[in-house]
Biopython code that builds the backbone (N, CA, C, O; Angstrom):
import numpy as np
from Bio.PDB.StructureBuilder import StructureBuilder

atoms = [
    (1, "UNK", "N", (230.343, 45.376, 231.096)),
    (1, "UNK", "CA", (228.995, 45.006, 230.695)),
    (1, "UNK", "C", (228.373, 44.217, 231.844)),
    (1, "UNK", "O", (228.987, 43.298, 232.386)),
    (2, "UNK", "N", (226.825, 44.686, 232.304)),
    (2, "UNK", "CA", (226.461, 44.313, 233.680)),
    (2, "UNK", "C", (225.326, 42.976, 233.011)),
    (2, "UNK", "O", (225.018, 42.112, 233.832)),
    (3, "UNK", "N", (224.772, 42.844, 231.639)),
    (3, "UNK", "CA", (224.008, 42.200, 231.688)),
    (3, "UNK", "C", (224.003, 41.850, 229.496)),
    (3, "UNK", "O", (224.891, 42.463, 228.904)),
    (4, "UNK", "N", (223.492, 41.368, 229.017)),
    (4, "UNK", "CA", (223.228, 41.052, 227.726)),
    (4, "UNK", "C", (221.806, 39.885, 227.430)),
    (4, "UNK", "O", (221.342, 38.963, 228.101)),
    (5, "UNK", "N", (221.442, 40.487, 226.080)),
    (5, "UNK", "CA", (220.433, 39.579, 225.324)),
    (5, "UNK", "C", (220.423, 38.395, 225.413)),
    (5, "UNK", "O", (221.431, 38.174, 224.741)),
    (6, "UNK", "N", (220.089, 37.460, 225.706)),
    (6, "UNK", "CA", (220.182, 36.234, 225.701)),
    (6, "UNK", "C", (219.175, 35.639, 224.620)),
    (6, "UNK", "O", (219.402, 34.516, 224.169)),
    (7, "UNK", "N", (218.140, 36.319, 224.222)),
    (7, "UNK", "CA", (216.987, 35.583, 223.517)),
    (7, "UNK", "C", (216.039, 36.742, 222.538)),
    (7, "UNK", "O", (215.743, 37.699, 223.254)),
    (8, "UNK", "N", (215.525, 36.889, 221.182)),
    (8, "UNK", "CA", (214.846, 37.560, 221.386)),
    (8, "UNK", "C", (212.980, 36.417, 221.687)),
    (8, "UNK", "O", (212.827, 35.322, 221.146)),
    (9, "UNK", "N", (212.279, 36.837, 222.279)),
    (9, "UNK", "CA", (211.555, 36.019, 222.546)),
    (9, "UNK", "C", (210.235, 36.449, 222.197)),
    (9, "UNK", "O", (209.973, 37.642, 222.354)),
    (10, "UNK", "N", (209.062, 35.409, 221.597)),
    (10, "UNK", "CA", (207.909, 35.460, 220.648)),
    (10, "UNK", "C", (206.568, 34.742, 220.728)),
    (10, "UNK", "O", (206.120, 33.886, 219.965)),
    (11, "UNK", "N", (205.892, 35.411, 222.093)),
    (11, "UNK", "CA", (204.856, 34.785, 222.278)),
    (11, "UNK", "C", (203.522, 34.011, 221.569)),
    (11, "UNK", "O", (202.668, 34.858, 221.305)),
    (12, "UNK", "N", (203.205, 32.974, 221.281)),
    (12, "UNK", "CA", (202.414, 32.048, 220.338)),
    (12, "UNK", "C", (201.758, 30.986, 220.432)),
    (12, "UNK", "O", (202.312, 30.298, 221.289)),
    (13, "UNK", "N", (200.691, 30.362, 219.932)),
    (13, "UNK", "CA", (199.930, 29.579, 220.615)),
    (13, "UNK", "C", (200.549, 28.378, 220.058)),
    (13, "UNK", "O", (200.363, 27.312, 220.645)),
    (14, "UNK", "N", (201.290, 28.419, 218.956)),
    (14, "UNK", "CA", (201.682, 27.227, 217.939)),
    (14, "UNK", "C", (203.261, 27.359, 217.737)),
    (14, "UNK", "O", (203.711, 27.814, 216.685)),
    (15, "UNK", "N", (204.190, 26.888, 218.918)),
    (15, "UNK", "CA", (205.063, 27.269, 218.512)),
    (15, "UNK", "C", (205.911, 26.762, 217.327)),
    (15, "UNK", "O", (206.563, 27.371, 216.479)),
    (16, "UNK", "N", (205.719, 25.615, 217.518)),
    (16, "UNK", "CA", (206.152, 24.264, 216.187)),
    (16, "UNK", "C", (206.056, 25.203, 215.095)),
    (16, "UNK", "O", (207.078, 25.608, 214.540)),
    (17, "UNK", "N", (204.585, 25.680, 214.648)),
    (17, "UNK", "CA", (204.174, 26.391, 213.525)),
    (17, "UNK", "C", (204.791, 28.097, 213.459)),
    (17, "UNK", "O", (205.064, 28.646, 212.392)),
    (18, "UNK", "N", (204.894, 28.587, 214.455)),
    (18, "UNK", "CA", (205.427, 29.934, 213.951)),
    (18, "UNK", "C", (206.772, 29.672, 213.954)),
    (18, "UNK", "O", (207.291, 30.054, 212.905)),
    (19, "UNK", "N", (207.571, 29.146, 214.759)),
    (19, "UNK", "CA", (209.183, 29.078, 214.569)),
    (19, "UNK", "C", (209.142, 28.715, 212.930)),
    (19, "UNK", "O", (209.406, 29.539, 212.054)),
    (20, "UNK", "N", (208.714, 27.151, 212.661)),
    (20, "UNK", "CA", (208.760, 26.946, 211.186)),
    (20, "UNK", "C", (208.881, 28.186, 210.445)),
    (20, "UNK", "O", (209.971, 28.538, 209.994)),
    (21, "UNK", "N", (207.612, 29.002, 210.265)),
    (21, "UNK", "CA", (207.447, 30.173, 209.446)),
    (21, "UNK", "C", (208.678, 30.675, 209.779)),
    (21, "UNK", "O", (209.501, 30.085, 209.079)),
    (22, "UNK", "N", (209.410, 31.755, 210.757)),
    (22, "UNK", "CA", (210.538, 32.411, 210.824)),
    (22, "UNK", "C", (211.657, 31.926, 210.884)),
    (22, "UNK", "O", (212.682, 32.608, 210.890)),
    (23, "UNK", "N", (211.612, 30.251, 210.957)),
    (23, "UNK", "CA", (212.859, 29.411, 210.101)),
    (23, "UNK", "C", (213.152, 29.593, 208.945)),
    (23, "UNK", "O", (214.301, 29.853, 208.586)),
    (24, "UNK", "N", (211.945, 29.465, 207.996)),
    (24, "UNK", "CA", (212.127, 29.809, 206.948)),
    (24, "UNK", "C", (212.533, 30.895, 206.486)),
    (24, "UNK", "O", (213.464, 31.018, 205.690)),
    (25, "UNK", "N", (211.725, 31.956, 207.047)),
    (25, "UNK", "CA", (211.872, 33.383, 206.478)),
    (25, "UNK", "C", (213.463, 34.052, 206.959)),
    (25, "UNK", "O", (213.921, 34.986, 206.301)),
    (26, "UNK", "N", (214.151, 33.549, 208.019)),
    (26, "UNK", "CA", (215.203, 34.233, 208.458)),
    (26, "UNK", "C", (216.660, 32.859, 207.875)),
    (26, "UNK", "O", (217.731, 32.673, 208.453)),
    (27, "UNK", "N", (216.382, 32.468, 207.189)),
    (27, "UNK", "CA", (217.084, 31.024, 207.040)),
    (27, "UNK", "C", (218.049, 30.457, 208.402)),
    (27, "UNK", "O", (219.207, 30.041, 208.360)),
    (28, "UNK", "N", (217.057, 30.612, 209.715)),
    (28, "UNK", "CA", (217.676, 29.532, 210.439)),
    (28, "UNK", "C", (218.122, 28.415, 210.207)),
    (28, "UNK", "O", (217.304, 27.573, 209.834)),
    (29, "UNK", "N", (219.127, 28.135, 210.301)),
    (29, "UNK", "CA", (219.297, 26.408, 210.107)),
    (29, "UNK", "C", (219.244, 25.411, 211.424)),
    (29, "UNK", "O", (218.966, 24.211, 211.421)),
    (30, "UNK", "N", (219.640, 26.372, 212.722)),
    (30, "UNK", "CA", (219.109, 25.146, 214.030)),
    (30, "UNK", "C", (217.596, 25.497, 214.586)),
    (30, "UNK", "O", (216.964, 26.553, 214.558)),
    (31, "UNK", "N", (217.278, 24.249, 215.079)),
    (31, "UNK", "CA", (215.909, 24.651, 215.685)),
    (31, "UNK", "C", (216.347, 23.743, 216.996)),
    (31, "UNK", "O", (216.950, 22.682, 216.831)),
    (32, "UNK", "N", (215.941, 24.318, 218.534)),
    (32, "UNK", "CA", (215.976, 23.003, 219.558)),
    (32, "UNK", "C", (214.128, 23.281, 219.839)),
    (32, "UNK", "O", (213.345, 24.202, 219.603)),
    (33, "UNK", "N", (214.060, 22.253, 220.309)),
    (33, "UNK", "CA", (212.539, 22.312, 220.871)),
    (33, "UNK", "C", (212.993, 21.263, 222.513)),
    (33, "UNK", "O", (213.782, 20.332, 222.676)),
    (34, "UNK", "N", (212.142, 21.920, 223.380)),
    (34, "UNK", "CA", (212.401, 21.624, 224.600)),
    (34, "UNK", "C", (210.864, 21.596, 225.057)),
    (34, "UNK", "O", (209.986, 22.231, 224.473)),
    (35, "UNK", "N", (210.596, 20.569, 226.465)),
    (35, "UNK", "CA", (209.052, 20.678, 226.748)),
    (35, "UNK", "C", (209.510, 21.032, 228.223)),
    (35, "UNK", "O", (210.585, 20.608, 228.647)),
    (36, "UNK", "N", (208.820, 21.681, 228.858)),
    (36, "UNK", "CA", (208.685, 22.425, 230.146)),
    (36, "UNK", "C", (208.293, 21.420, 231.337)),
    (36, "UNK", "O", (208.673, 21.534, 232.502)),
    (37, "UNK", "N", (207.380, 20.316, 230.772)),
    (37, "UNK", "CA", (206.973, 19.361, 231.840)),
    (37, "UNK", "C", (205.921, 19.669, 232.217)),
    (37, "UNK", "O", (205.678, 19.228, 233.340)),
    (38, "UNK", "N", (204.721, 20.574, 231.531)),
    (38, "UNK", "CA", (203.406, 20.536, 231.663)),
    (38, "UNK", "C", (203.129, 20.689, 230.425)),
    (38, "UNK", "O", (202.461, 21.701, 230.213)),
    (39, "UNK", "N", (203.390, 20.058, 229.496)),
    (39, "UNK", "CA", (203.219, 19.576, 228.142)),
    (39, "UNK", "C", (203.372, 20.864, 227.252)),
    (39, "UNK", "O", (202.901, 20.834, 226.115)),
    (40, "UNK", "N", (203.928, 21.852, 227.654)),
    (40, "UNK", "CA", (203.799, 22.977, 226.306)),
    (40, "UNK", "C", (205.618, 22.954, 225.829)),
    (40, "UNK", "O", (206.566, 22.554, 226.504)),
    (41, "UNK", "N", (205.614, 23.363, 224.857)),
    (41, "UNK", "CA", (206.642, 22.832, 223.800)),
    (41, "UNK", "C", (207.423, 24.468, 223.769)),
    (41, "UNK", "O", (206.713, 25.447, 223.998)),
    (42, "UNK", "N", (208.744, 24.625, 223.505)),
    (42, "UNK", "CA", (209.295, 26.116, 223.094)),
    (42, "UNK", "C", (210.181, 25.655, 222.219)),
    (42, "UNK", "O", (210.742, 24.590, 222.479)),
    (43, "UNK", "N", (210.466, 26.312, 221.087)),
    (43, "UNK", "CA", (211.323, 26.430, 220.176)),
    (43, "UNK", "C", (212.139, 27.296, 220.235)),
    (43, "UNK", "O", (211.638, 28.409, 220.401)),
    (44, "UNK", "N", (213.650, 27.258, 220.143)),
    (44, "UNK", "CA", (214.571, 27.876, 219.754)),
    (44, "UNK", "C", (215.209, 28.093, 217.979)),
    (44, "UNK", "O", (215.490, 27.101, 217.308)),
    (45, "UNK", "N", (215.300, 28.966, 217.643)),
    (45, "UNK", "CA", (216.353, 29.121, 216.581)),
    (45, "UNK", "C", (217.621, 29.770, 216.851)),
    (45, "UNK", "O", (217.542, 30.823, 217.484)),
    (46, "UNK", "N", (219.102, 29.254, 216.409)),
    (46, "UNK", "CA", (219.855, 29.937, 216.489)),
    (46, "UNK", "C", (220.149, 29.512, 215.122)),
    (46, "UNK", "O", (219.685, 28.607, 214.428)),
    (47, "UNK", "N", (221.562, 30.921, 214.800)),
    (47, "UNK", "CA", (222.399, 30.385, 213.583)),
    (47, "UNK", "C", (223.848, 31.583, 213.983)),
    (47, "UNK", "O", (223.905, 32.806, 213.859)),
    (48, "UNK", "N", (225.110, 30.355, 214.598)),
    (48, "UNK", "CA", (226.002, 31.368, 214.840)),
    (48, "UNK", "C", (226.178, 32.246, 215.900)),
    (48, "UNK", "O", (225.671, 31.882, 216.961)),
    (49, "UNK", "N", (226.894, 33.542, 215.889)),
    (49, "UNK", "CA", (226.442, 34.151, 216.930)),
    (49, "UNK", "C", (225.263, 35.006, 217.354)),
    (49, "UNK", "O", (224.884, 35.571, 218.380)),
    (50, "UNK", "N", (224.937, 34.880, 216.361)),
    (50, "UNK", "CA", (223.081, 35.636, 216.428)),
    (50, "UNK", "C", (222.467, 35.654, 217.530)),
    (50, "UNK", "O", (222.701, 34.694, 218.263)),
    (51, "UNK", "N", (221.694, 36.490, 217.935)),
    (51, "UNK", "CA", (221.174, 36.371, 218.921)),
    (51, "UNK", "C", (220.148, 35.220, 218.659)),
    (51, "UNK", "O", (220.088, 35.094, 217.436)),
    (52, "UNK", "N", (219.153, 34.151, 219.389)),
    (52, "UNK", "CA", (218.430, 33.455, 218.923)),
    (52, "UNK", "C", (217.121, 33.754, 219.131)),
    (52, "UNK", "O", (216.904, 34.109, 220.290)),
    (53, "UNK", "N", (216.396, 33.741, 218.586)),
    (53, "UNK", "CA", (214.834, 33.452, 218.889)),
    (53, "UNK", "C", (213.932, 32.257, 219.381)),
    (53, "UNK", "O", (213.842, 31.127, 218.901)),
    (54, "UNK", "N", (213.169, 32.912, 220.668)),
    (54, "UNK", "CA", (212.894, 31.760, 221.215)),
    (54, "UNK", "C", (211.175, 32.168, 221.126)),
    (54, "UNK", "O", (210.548, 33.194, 221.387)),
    (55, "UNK", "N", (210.793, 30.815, 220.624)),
    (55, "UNK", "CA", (208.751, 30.914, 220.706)),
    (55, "UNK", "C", (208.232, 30.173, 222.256)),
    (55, "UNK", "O", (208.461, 29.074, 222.762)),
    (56, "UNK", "N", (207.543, 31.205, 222.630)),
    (56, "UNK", "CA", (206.944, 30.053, 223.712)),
    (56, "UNK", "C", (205.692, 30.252, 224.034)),
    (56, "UNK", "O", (205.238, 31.371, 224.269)),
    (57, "UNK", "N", (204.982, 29.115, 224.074)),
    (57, "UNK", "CA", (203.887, 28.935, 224.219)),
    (57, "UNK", "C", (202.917, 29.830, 225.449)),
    (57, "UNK", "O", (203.059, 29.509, 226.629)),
    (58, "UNK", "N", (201.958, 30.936, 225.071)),
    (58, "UNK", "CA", (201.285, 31.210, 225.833)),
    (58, "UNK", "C", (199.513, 30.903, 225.542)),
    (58, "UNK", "O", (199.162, 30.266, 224.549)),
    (59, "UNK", "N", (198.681, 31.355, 226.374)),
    (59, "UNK", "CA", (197.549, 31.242, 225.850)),
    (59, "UNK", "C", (196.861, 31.701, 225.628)),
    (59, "UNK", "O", (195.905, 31.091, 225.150)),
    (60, "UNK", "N", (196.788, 33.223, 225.806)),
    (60, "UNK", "CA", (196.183, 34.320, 225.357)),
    (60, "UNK", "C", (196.516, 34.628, 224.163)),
    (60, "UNK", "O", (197.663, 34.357, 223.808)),
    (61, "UNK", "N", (195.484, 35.357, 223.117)),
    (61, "UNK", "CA", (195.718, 35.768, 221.717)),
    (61, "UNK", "C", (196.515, 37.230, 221.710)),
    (61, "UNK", "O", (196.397, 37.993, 222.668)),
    (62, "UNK", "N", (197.073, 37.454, 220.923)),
    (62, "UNK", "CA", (197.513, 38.705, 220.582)),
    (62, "UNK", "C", (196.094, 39.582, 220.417)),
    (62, "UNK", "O", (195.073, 39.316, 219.782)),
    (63, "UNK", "N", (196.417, 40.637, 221.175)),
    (63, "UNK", "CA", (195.539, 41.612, 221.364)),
    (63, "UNK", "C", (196.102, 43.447, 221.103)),
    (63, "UNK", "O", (195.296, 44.376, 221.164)),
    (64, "UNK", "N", (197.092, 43.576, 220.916)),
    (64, "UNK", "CA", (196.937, 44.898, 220.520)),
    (64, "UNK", "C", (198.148, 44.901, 219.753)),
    (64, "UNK", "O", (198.935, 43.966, 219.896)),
    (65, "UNK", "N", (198.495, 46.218, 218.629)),
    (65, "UNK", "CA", (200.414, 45.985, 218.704)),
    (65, "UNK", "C", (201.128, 45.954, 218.985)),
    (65, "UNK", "O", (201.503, 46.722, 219.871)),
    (66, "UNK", "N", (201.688, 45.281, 218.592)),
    (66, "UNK", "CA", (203.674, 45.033, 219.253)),
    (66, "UNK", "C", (204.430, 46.382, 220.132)),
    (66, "UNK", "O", (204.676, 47.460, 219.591)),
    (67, "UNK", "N", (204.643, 46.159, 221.157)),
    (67, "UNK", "CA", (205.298, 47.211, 221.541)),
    (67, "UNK", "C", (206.453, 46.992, 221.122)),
    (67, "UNK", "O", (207.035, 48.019, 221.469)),
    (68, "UNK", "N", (207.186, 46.364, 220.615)),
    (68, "UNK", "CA", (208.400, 45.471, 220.032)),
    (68, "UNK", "C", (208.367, 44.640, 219.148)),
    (68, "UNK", "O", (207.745, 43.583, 219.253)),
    (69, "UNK", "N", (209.193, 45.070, 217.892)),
    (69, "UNK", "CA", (208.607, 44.083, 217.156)),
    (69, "UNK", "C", (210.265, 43.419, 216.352)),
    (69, "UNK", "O", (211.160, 43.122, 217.142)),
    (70, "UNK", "N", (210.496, 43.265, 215.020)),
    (70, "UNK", "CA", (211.612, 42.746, 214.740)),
    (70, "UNK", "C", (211.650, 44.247, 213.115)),
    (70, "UNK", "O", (210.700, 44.645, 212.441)),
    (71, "UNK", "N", (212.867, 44.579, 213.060)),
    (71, "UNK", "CA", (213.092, 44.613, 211.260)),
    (71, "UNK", "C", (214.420, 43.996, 210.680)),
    (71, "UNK", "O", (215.613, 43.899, 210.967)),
    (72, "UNK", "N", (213.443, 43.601, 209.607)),
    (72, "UNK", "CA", (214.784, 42.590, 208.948)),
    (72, "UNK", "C", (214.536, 43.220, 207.332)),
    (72, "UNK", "O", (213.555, 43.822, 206.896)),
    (73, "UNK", "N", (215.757, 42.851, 206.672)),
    (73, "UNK", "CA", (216.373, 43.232, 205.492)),
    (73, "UNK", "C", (217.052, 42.183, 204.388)),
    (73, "UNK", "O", (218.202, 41.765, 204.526)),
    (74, "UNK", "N", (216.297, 41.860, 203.412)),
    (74, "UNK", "CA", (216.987, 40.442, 202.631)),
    (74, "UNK", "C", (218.090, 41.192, 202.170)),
    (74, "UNK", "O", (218.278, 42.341, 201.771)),
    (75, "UNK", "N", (219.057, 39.715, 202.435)),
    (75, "UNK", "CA", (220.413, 39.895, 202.131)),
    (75, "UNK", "C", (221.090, 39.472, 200.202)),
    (75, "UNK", "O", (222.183, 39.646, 199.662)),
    (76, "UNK", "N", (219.803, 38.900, 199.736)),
    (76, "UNK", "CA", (219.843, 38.314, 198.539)),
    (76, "UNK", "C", (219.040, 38.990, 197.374)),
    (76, "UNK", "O", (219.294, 38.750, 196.193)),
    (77, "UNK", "N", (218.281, 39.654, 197.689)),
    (77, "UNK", "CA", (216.966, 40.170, 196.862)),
    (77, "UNK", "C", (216.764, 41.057, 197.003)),
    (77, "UNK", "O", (217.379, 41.607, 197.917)),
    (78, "UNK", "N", (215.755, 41.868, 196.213)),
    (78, "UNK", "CA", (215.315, 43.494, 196.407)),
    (78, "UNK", "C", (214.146, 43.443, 197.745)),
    (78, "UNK", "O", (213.976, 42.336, 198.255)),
    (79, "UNK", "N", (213.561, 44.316, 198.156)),
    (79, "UNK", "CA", (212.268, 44.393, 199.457)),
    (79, "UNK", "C", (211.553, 43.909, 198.759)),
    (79, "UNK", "O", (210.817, 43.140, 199.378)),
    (80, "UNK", "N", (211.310, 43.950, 197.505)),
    (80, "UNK", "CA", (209.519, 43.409, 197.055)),
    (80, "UNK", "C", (209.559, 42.260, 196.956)),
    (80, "UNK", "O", (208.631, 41.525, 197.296)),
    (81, "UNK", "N", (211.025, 41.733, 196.298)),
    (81, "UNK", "CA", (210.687, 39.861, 195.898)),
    (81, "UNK", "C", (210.624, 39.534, 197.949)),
    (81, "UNK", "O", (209.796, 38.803, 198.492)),
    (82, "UNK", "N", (211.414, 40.092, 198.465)),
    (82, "UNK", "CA", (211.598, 39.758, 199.887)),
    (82, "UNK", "C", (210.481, 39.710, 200.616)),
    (82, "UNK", "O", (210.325, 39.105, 201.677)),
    (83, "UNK", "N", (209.546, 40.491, 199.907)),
    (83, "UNK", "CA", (208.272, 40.656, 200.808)),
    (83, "UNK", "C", (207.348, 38.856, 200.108)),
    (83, "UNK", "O", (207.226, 37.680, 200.449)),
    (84, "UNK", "N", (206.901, 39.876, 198.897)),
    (84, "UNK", "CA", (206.548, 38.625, 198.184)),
    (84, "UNK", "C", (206.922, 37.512, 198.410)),
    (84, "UNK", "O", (206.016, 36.681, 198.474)),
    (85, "UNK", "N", (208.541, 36.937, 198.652)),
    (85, "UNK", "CA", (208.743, 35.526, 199.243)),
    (85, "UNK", "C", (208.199, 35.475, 200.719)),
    (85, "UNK", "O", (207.875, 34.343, 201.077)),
    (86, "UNK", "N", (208.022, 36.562, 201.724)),
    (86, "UNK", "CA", (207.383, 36.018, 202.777)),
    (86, "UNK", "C", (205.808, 35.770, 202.708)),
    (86, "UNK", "O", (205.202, 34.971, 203.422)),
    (87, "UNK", "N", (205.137, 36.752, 201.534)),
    (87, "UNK", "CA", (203.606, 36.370, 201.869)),
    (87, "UNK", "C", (203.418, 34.900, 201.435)),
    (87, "UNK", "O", (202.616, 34.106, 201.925)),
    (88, "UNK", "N", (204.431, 34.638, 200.274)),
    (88, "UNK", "CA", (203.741, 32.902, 200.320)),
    (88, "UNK", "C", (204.499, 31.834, 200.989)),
    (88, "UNK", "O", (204.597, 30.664, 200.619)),
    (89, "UNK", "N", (205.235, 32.618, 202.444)),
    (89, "UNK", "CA", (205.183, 31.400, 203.473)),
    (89, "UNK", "C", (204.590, 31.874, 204.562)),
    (89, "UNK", "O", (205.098, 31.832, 205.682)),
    (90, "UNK", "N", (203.138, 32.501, 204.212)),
    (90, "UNK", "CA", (202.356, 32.940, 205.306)),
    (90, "UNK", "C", (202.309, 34.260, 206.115)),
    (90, "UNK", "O", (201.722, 34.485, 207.173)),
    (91, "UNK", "N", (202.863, 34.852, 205.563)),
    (91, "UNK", "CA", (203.140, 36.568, 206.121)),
    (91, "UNK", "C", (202.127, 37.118, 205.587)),
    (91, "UNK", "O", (201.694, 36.432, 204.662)),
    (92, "UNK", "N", (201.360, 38.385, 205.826)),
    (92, "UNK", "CA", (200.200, 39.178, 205.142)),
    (92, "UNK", "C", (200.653, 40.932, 205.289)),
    (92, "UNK", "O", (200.804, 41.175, 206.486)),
    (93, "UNK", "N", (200.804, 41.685, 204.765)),
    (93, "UNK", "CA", (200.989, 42.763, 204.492)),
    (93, "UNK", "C", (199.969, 43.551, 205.027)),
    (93, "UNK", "O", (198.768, 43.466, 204.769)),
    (94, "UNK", "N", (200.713, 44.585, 206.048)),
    (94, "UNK", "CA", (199.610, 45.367, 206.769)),
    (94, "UNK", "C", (199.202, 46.667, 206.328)),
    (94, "UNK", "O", (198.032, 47.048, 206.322)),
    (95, "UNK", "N", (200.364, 47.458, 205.895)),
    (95, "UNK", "CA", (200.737, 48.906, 205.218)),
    (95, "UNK", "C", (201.720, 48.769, 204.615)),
    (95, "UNK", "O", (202.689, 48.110, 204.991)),
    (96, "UNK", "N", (201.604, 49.456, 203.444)),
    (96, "UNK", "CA", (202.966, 49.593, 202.569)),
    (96, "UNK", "C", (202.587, 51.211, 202.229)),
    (96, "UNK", "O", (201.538, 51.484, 201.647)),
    (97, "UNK", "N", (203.248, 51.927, 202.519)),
    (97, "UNK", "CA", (202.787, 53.270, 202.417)),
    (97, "UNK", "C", (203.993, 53.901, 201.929)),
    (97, "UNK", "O", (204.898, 54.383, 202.609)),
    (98, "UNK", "N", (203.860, 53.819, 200.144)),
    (98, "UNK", "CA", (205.520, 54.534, 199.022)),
    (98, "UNK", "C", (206.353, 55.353, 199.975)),
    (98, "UNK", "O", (207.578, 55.298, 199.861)),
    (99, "UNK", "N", (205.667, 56.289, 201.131)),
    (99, "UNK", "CA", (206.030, 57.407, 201.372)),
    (99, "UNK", "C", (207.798, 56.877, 202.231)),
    (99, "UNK", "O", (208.908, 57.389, 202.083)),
    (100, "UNK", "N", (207.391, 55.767, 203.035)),
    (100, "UNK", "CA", (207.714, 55.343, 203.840)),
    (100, "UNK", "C", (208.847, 53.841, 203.469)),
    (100, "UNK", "O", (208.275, 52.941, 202.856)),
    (101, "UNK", "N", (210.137, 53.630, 203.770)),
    (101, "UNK", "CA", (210.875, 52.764, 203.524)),
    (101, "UNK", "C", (210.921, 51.142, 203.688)),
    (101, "UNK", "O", (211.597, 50.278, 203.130)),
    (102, "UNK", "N", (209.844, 51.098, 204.761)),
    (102, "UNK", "CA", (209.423, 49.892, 205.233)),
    (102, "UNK", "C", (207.815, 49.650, 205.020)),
    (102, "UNK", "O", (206.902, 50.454, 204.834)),
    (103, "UNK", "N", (207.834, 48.332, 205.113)),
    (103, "UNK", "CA", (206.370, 47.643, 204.548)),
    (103, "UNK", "C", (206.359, 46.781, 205.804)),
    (103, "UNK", "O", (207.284, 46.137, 206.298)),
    (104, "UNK", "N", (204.744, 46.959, 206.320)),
    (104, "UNK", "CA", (204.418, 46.437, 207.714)),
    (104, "UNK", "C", (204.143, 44.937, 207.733)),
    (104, "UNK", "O", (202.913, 44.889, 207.722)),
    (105, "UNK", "N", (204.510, 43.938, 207.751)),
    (105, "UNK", "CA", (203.767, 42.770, 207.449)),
    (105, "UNK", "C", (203.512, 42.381, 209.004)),
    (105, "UNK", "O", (203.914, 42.949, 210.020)),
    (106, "UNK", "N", (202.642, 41.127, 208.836)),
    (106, "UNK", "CA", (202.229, 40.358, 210.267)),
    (106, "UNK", "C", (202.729, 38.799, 210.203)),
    (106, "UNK", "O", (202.745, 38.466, 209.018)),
    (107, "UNK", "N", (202.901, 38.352, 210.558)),
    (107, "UNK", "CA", (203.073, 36.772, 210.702)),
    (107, "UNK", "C", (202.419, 36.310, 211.080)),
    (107, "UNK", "O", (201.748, 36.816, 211.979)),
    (108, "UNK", "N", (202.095, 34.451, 210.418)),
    (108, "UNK", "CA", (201.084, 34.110, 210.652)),
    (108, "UNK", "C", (200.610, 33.901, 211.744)),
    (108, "UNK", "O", (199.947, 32.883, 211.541)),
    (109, "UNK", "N", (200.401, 34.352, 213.519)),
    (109, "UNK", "CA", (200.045, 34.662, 214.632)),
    (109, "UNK", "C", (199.805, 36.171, 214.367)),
    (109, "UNK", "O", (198.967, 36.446, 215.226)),
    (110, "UNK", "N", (200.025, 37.159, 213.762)),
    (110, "UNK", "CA", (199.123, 38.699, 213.663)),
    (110, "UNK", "C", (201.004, 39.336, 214.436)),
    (110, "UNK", "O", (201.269, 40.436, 213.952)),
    (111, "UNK", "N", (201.476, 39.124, 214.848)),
    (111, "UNK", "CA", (203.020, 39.421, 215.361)),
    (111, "UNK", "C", (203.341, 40.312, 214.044)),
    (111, "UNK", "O", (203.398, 39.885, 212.891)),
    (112, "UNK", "N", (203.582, 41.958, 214.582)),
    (112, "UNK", "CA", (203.981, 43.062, 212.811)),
    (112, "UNK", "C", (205.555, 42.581, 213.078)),
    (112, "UNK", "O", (206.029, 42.262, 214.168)),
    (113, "UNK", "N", (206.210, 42.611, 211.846)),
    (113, "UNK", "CA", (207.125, 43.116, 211.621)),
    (113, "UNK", "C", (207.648, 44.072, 210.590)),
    (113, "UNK", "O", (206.912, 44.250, 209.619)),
    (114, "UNK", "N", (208.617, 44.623, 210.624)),
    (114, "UNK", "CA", (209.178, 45.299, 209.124)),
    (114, "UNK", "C", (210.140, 44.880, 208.157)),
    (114, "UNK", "O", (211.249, 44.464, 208.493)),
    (115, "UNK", "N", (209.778, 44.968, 207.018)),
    (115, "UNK", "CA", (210.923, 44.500, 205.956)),
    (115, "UNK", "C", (211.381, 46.077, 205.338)),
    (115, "UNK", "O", (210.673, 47.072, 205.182)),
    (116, "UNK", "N", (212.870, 45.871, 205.055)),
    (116, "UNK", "CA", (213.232, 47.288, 204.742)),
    (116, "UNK", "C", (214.018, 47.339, 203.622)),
    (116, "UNK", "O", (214.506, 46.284, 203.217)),
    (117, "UNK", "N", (214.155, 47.996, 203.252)),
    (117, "UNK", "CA", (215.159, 47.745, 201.738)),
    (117, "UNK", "C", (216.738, 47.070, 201.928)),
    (117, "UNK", "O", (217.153, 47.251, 203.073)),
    (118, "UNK", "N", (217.414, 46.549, 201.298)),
    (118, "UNK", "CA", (218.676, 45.594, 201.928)),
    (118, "UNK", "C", (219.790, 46.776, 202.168)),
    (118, "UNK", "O", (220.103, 47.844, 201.643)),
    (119, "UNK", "N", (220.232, 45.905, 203.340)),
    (119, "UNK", "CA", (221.544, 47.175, 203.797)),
    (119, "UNK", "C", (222.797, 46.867, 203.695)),
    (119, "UNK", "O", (223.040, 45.746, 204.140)),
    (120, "UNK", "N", (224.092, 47.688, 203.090)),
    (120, "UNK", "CA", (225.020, 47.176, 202.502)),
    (120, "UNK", "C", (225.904, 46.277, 203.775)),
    (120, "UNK", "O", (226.916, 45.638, 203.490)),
]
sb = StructureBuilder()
sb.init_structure("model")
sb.init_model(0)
sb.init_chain("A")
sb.init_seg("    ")
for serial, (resi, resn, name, xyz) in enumerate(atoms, 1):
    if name == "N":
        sb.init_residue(resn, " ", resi, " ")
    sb.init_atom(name, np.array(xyz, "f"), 0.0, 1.0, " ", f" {name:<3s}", serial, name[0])
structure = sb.get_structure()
């Protein structure tokens, strides 16, 4: 192996505030926050060997879709309560189209992701 993941990483104007949100939603339990030394702030989550997610502060808005995005799968619940528990910690639903296994949501920065039915 010549190289590996080190981060997946999540551009945002608020990082404090979006890590929170995908703390919650992914039940991270560590967060580090580190400052760069020109005052902008990055958050880490890890949990384990997971790969971690890192937010870092840029300053441009999100402007088109994700060429990359995340899908995740509750490990506790069916997709709908899973969805439903993310819209009321700020997630918004983009497409849900029956045809299709996954439901598009955005996070609160407009960032899509997918929720998919749970996998054994």
């Amino acid at each position: 192996m010549s190289t590996r993941i080190i981060a997946v990483t999540i551009d945002c104007h608020d990082t404090e505030a979006l890590a929170a949100f995908w703390r919650h939603a992914l039940g991270y339990p560590e967060t580090e926050h580190w400052h760069d030394g020109h005052g902008r702030v990055y958050v880490e989550l890890r949990r384990g060997d997971e790969v971690p997610v890192l937010f870092q502060p840029v300053g441009e808005g999100k402007q088109v879709k994700n060429r990359v995005h995340l899908d995740i799968a509750p490990t506790v619940r069916d997709q709908k309560a899973e969805i439903e528990r993310l819209v009321e910690l700020g997630a918004r639903v983009l497409t849900d189209d029956p045809a299709e296994r996954f439901v598009v949501l955005a996070d609160p920065e407009g960032n899509e992701f997918c929720v998919l039915p749970p996998r054994p």
